[in-house]
Wavefront OBJ file of the C-alpha trace (Angstrom):
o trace
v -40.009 -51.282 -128.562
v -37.720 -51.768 -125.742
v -36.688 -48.870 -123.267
v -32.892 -49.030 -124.186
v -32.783 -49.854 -127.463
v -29.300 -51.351 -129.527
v -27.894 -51.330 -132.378
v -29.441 -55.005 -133.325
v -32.644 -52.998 -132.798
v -32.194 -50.210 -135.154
v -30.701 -52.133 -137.443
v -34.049 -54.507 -137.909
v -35.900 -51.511 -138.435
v -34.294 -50.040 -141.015
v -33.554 -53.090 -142.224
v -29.602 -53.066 -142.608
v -26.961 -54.910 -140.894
v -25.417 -54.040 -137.400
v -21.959 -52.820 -138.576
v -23.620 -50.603 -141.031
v -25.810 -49.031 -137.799
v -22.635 -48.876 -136.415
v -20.276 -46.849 -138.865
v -23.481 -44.375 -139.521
v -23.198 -43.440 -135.984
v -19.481 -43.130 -135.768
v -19.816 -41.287 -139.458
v -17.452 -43.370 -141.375
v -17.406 -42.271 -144.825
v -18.318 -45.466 -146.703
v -21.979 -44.973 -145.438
v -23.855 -42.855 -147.294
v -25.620 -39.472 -146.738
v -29.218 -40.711 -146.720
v -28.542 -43.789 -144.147
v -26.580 -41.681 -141.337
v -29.705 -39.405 -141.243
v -31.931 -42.667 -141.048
v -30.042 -43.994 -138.388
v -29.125 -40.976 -136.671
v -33.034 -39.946 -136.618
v -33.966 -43.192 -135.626
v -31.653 -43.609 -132.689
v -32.740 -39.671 -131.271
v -36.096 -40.737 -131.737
v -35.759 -43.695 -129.413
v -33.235 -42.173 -127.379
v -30.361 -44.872 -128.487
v -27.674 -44.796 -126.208
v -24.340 -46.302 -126.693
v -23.621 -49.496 -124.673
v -20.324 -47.964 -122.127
v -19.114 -51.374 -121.338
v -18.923 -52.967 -124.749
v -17.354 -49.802 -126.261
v -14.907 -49.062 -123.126
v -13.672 -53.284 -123.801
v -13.124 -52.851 -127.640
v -11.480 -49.346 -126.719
v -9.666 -51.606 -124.165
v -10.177 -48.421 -121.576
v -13.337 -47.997 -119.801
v -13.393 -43.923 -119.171
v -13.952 -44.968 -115.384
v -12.255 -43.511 -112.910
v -12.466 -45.644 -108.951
v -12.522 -43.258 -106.167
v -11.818 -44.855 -102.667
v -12.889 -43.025 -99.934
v -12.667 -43.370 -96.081
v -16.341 -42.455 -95.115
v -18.515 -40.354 -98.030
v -21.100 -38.921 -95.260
v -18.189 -37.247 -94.304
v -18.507 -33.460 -95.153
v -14.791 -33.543 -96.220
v -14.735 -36.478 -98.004
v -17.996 -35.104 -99.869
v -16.752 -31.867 -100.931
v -13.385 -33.479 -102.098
v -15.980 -36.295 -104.392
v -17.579 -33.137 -105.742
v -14.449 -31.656 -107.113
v -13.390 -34.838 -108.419
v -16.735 -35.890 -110.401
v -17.195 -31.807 -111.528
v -13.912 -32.626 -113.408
v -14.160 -35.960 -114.351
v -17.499 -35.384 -116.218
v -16.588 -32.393 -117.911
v -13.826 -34.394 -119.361
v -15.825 -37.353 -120.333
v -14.995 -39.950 -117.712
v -17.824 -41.367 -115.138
v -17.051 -42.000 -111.527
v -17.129 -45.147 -109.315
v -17.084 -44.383 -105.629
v -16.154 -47.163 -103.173
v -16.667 -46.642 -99.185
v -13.941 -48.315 -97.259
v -15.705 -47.438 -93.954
v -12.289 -47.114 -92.139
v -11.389 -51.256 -92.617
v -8.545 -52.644 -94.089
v -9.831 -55.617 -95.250
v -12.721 -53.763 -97.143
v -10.501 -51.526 -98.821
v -8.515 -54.292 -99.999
v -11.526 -55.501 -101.479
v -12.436 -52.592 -103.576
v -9.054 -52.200 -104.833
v -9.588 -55.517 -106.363
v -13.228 -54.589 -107.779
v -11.690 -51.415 -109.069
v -9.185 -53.531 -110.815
v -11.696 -56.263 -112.585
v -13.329 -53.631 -113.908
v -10.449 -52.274 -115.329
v -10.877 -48.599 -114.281
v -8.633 -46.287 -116.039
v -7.330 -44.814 -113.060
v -8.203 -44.531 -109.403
v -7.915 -41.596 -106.413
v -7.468 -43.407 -102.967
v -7.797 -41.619 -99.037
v -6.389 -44.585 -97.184
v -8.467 -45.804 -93.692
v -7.378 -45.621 -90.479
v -6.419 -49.460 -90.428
v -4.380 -49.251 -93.499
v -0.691 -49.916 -92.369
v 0.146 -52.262 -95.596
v -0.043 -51.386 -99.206
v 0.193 -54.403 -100.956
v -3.174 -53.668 -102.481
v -2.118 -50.254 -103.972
v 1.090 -51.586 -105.504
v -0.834 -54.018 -107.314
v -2.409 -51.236 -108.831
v 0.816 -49.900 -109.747
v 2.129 -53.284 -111.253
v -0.868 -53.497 -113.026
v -0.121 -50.442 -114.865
v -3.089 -48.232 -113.570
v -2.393 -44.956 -112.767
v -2.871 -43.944 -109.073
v -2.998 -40.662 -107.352
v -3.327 -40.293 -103.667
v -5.570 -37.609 -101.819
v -5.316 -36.079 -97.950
v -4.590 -39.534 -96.120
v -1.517 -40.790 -98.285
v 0.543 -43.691 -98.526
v 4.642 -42.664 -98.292
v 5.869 -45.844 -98.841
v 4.904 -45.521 -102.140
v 6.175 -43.466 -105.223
v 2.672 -42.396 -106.413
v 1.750 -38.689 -106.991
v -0.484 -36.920 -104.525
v -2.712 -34.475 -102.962
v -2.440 -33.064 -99.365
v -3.904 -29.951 -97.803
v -0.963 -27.925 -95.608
v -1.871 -29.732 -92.309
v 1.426 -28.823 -90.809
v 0.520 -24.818 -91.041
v -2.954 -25.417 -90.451
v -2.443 -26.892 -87.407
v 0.712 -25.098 -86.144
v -2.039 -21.670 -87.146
v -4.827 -23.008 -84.936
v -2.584 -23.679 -82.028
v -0.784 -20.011 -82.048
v -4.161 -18.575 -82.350
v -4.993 -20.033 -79.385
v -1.838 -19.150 -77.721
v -2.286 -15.898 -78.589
v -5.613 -15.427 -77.230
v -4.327 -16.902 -73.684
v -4.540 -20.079 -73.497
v -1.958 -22.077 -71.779
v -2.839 -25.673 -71.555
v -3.564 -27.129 -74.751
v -4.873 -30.651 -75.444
v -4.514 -31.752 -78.963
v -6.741 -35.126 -79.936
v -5.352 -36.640 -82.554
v -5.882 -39.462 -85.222
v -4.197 -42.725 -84.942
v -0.324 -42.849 -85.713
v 0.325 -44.241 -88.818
v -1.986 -41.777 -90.697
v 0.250 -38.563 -92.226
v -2.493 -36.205 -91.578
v -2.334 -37.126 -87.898
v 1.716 -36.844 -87.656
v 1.765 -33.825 -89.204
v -1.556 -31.763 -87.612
v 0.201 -32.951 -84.650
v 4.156 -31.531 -85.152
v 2.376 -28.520 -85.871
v 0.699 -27.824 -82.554
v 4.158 -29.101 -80.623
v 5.601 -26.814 -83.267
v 3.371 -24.092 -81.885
v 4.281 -24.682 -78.485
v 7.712 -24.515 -78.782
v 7.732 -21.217 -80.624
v 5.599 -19.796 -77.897
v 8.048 -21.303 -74.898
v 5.238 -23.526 -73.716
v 6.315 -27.158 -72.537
v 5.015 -30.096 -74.128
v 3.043 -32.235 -71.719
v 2.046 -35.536 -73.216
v -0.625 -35.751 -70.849
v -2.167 -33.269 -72.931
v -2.369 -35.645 -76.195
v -4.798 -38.334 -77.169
v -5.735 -40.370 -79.659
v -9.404 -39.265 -79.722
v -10.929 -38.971 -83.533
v -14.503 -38.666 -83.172
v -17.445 -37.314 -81.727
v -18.206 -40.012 -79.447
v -14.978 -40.657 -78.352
v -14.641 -37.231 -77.254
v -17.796 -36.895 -75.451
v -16.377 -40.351 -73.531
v -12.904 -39.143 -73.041
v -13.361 -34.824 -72.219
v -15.619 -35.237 -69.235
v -12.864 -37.031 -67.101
v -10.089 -34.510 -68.309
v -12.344 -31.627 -66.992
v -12.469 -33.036 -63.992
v -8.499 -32.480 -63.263
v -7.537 -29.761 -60.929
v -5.111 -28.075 -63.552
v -7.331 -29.334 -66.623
v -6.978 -27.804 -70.205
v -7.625 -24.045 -71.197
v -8.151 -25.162 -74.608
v -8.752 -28.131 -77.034
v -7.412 -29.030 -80.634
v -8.654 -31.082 -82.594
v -7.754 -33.046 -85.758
v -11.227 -32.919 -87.077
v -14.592 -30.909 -86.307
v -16.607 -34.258 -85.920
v -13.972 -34.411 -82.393
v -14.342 -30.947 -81.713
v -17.922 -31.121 -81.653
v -17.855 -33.613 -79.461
v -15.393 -31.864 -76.900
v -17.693 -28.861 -77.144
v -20.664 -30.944 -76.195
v -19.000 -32.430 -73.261
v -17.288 -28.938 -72.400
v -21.224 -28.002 -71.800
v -22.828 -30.843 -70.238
v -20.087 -30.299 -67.427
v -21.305 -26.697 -66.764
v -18.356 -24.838 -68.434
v -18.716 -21.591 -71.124
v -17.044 -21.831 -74.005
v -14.985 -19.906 -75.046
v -14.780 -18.224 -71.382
v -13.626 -21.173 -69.855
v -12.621 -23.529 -72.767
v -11.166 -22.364 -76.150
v -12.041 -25.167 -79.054
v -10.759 -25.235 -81.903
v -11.178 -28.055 -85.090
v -10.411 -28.807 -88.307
v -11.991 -29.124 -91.409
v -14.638 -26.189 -92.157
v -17.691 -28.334 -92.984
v -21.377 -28.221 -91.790
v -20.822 -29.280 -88.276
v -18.520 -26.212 -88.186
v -21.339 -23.803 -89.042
v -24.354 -25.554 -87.214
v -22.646 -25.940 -83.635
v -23.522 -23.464 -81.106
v -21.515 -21.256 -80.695
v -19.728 -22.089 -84.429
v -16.779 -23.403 -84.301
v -13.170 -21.864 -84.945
v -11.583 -24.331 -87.531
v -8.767 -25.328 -90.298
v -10.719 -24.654 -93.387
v -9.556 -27.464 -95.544
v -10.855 -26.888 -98.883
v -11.765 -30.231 -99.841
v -13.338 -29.337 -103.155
v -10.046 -27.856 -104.499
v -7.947 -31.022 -103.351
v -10.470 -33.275 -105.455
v -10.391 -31.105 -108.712
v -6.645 -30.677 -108.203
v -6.532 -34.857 -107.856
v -8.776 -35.552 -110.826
v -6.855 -33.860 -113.165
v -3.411 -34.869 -111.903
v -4.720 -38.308 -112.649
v -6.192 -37.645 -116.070
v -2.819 -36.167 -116.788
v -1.436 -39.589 -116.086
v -4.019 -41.175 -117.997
v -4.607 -38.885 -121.363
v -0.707 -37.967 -121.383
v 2.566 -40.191 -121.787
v 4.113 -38.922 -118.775
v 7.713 -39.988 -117.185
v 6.410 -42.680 -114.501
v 9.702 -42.112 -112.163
v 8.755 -38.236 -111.691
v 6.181 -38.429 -108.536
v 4.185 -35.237 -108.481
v 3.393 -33.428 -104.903
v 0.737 -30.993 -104.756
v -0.175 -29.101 -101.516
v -3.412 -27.641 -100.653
v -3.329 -24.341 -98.745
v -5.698 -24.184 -95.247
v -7.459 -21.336 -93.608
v -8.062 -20.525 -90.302
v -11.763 -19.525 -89.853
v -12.270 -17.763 -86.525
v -15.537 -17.964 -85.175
v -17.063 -18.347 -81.273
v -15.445 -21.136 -79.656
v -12.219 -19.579 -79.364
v -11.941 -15.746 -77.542
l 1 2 3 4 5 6 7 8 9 10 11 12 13 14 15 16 17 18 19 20 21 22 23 24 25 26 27 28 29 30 31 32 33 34 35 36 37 38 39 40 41 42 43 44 45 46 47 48 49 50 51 52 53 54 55 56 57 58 59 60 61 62 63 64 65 66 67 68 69 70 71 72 73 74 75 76 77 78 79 80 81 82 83 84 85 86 87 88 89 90 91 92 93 94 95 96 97 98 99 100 101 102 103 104 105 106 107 108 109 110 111 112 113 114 115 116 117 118 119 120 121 122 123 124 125 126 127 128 129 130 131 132 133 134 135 136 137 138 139 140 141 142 143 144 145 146 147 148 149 150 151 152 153 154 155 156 157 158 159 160 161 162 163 164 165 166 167 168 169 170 171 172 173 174 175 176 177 178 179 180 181 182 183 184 185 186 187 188 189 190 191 192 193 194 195 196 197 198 199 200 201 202 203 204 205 206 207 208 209 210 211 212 213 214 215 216 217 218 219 220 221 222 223 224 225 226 227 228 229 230 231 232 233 234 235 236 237 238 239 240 241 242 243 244 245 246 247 248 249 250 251 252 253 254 255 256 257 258 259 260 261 262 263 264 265 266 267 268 269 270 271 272 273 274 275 276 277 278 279 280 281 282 283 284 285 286 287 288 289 290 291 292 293 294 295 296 297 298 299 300 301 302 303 304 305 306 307 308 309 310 311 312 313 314 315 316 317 318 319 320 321 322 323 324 325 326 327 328 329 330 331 332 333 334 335 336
């Protein structure tokens, strides 16, 4: 006997037809007592197990949800995947996760994977290259329900999922300010992403409330740990160089802290460091860092089931559905 047995299978062995095989497992009532328990015995015996793909087609849904995702060995991105599959499962639907790996072209490429395989819905974190949607409003036109999550498209009416990067990032700031610091660099994401706009009108924000002066020789477009280890050391360097850094992810503010040392500086004496995003990296660095907790798992259960709403429920297409995520602001040794 095969591994993975069918229907054909158990239907040869008990010597009735297919469909028969098939209504005992589904338990119509025109099959009778005696040959549901056959076939029901028989296919726990051989641990029968219902083919997803032929079902999901005559069901003409497939139960599949497509999950794009910037980068998954991303501690964010991770905890957010979590939440969604937790819900997704418990309500019956299996998960297909595709990496766009921060390119355009790939995540146009996915979106049309997602589509031949005729996913019942799909959650989407644009990349950093993504500056057209064409690819998403095919989705839309194609009648598949879409919900965004943290890195969001606003061109398009779609229902979505942020955390409050505003507030986290105006919090960060003041707590900075508050513990002294003067001259704040903020590294920041590039431009077209929301998350970047917003983490970043929130630390001007914070200046401005504190009467500091915005000096945009104070803000780059730095995003990750290598880039900061390149850029910090020369910034250091200047005669009136920063008090403090901010920045829009830990990854970056790991890698400002790492520079911050190698150039013979104490942290949080001489620097203050603060990131955002509360993941491993956070709690491993030495000293830990201060952060924006994000609470990624919450933003993925809260996006999983505002999709399945769209998907299990007849809902009014024109009302777009918002949904922010409150942040924390975890103190811990790199700021004073």
């Amino acid at each position: 006997m095969k591994s993975q047995i069918t229907i054909k299978d158990i239907a040869r062995e008990l010597n009735i037809s297919a469909s028969t095989v098939s209504r005992a497992l589904q338990d119509h009532p025109d099959i009778s007592k005696a040959t549901k328990e056959a076939v029901n015995e028989y296919a726990k015996k051989y641990h029968y197990k219902p083919n997803a793909i032929a079902l999901s087609l005559k069901m003409k849904h497939t139960n599949v949800i497509g999950v794009l995702v910037p980068e998954m060995v991303h501690h964010f991105f991770s905890s957010v995947f979590a939440g969604i599959e937790d819900v997704a499962n418990e309500k019956g639907y299996n998960v297909i996760v595709c990496q766009t790996s921060e390119k355009y072209e790939k995540e146009v490429k996915n979106v049309e994977t997602l589509i031949s395989a005729r996913v019942s819905g799909v959650l989407a974190s644009i990349s950093k290259e993504t500056e057209k949607y064409d690819h998403f409003q095919e989705l839309i036109d194609d009648g598949t329900p879409l919900v965004f999550f943290d890195r969001i498209c606003t061109g398009l009416k779609t229902d979505r999922v942020i955390a409050d990067d505003y507030t986290g990032a105006y919090n960060a700031v003041e707590h900075l300010i508050k513990t002294g610091c003067k001259r704040i660099a903020f590294y920041g994401a590039p431009a077209n992403l929301e998350i970047s706009k917003n983490r970043k009108n929130g630390y001007i924000d914070a200046l401005r409330a504190n009467s500091i002066g915005i000096d945009n020789g104070l803000i780059f477009e730095c995003d990750s740990r290598d880039s900061a280890i390149e850029l910090t050391p020369a910034i250091l360097k200047e005669a009136n160089r920063p008090d403090a850094f901010f920045a829009i992810n830990d990854d970056t503010a790991s890698g400002i802290l790492y520079a911050t040392k190698r150039a013979g500086l104490s942290v949080p004496e001489d620097i203050s460091i603060c990131g955002f995003g509360d993941g491993v990296i956070a709690r491993t660095s030495d000293p830990e860092l201060t952060t924006v907790q994000q609470n990624g798992y919450e933003m993925g259960v809260e996006s999983c089931k505002m999709l399945l709403s769209r998907i299990q429920e007849d809902n009014d297409p024109t009302q777009v559905i918002h949904r922010v995520i409150r942040t924390n602001l975890i103190k811990r040794g790199t700021t004073r």
